[in-house]
N, C-alpha and C positions, 0 to 999 in steps of 0.2 A: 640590199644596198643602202648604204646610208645617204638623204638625201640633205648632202653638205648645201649651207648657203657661204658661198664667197667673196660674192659682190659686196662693196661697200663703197661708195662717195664719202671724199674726208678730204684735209691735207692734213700736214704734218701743222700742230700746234693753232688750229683753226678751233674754234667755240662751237660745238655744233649741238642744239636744244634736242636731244634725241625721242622727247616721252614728255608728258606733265610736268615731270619731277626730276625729271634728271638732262643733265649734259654730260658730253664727253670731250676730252681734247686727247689723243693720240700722239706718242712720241714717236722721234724718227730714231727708228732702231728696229727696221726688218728686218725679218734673217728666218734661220731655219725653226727655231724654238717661237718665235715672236709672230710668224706672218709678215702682216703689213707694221708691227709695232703694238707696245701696250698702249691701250685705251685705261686711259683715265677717268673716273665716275664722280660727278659732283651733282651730290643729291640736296634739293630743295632750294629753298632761297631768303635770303638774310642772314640767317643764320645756317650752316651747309655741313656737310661729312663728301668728306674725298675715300674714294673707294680705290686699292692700288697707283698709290703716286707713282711708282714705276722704277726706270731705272736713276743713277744719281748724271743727270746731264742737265747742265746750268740752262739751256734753252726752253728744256721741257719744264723744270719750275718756275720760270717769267711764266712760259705758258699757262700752267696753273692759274700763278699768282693774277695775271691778268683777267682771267676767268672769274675768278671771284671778287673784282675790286670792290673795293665798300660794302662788304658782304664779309661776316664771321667764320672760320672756318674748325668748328665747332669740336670737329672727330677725323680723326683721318684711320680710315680702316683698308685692312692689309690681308687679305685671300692667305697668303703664303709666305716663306721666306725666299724665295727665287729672286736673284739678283735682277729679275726686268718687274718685277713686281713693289720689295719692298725697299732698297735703298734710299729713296729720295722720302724718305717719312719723317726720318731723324730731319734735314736740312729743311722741307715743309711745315713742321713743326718747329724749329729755331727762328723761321719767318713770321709766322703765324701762330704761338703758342696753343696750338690744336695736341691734345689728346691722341694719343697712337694706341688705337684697339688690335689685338690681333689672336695668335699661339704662338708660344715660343716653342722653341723647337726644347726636346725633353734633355738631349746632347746632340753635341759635335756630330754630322753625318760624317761617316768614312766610310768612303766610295773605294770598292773593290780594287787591287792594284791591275793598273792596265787595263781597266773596263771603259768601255767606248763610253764618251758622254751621250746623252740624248736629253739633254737640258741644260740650262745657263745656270750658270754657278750658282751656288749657295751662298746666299750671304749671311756668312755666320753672326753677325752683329746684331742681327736686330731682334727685338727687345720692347716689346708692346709694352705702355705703360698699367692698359686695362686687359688680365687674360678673359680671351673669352671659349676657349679651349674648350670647356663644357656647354657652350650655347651661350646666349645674353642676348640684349636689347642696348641698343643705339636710338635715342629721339632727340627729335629736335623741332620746330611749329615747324605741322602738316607736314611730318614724313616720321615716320621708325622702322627702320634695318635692326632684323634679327637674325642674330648667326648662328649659321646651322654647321654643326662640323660635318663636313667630307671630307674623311682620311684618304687615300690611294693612291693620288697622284702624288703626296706626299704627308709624311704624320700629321705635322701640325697644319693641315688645310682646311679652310673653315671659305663657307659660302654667305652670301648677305641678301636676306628676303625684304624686299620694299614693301611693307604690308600694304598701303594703299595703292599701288600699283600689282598687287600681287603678281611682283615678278621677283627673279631670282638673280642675282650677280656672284655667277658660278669661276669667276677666276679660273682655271685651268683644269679645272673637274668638268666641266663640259663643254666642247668647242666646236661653232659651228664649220667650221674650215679644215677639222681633223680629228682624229681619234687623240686620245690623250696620252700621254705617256707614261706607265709603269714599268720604274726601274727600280730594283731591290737597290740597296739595302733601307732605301726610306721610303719607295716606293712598295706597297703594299697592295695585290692584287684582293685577297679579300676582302680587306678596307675597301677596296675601292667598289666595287662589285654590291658591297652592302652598300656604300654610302649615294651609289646611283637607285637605288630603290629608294629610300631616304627622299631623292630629288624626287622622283616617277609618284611618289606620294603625296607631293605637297602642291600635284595638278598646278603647277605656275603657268602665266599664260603668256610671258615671254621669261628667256634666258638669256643674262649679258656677259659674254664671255668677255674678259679682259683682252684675248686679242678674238679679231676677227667681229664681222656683223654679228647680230642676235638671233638667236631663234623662233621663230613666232609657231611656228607650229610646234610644240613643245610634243607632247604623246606621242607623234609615231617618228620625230627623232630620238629620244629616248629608248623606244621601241627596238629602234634598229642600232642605236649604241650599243645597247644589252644584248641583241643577239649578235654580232659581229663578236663580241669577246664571247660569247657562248660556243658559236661556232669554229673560233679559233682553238676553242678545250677541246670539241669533239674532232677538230684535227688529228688536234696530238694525240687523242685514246683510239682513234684508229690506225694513226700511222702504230704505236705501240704492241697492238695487236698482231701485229708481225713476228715482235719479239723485243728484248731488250733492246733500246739506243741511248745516246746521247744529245745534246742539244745540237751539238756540229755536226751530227749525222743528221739530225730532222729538218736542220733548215732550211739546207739546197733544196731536200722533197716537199717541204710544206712552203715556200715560199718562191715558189719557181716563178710567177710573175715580178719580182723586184729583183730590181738590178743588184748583183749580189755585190757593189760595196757595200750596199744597207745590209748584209747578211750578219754584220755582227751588233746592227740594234736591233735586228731582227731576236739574234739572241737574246738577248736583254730581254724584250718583251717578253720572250719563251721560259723562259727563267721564272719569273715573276708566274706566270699561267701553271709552271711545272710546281712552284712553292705552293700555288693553290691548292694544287689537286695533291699532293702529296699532305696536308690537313686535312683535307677530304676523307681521305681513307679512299682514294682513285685511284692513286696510282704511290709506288715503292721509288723510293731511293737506294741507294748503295752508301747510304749515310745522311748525314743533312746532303737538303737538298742546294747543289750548286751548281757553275756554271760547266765544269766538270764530270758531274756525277752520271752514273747510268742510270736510266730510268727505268721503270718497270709495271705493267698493268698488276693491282693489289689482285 
């Protein structure tokens, strides 16, 4: 079991000193994809880096902007392209002439016709001025965020180590209040899968998810991240061992505890685990592997 933390004390666009180094101010924009809403990251002081400015909502930038008054805002660095993460960078930066670190996205995502969302839009716009896609360093007096990329939950995702706090600001790659989502076509389960080992290596001693509280016991949620998708493979190689299926056959059987409207992002996830394993050399397709295709133990 994963031992989810979901409590968190906030309000919406409140300053709140969360660590040495860092604040956070929270936009109000809950919902299925968000939680309680994105957390915002303002790391250090005088001179600062915003982590995830968020969605583009005129409340939530006063917000910001109030946060930092009389104070420079150096860097503003950006997890992902997801519409509750990077919009408001462009209009933060037109305030503030701050630097927008990020990944760009390599093309246009084109999401499958008729496939269920299981994430907030894409915001195709955005547009780092500094790529940091291969790694880099972010400093500014007494603090440097180095980015580490995590592909999976999406290509261009990139995480941010506070070296003197050795922690991590894991944006949507790991969340204490849920598992993450991997959806094809930008959604990458063995990216993703490498890129949590990546995390489990760099021993951080807390994790800041853009939404949701932190992690502090770092090791044995991580722990139980990686076997939950572990577990969810050796599902499907035993359900298969029966014989050829499809993902609409497997999901009523593998997924009999959730309410089956979720059975078609249930799909989606299955998708992404069946892409896996079909590189693997685990299991056969009946062509590329899709939402469609029959599956089959190699």
């Amino acid at each position: 079991m994963i031992p989810y933390v979901r409590e968190l004390d906030f309000e919406y666009g409140r300053i709140d000193q969360v660590s040495p180094l860092i604040r956070r101010v929270i936009a109000n924009n809950p919902g299925p994809f968000t939680y309680l809403g994105t957390g915002t990251y303002i790391v250090g002081r005088g001179e600062v880096a915003v982590i995830d400015p968020g969605p583009d909502l005129p409340d939530h930038l006063e917000a910001i902007l109030a946060a930092v008054a009389g104070e420079r805002v150096a860097a503003i660095a950006v997890t992902h392209h997801h519409s509750d993460h990077s919009p408001l960078a462009a209009p933060l930066k037109a305030r503030t002439g701050a630097i927008i670190y990020g990944c760009a996205l390599a093309a246009p995502v084109a999401d499958e016709p008729n496939a269920v969302r299981l994430e907030a839009d894409h915001d195709d716009a955005f547009a780092p001025d500094v790529s940091l896609c291969a790694g880099g360093r972010i400093a500014g007096p007494g603090w440097t965020l180095e980015a580490i990329p995590t592909p999976g939950h999406t290509s261009n995702h990139l995480s941010y180590a506070l070296l003197e706090e050795n922690a991590l600001f894991t944006g949507d790659h790991v969340m204490g209040w849920s598992t993450t989502v991997i959806a094809p076509p930008d959604g990458d389960m063995t990216d993703y899968m490498e890129s949590l080992e990546r995390v489990r290596a760099g021993r951080y001693a807390t994790l800041w998810p853009t939404h949701g509280p932190p992690v502090r016991e770092v090791a044995p949620f991580l722990d139980a991240y990686v076997a939950h998708r572990l577990e969810r493979q050796a599902q499907i190689l035993r359900a298969l061992e029966a014989g050829p299926a499809r993902i609409a056959d497997l999901v009523p059987r593998l997924y009999t505890e959730v309410d089956p409207r979720l059975h078609p992002a249930a799909a989606r996830s299955m998708l992404a685990a069946m892409i896996d394993l079909v590189r693997r050399g685990t299991v056969r397709a009946d062509g590329a592997p899709g939402p469609a295709s029959e599956y089959r133990l190699a």
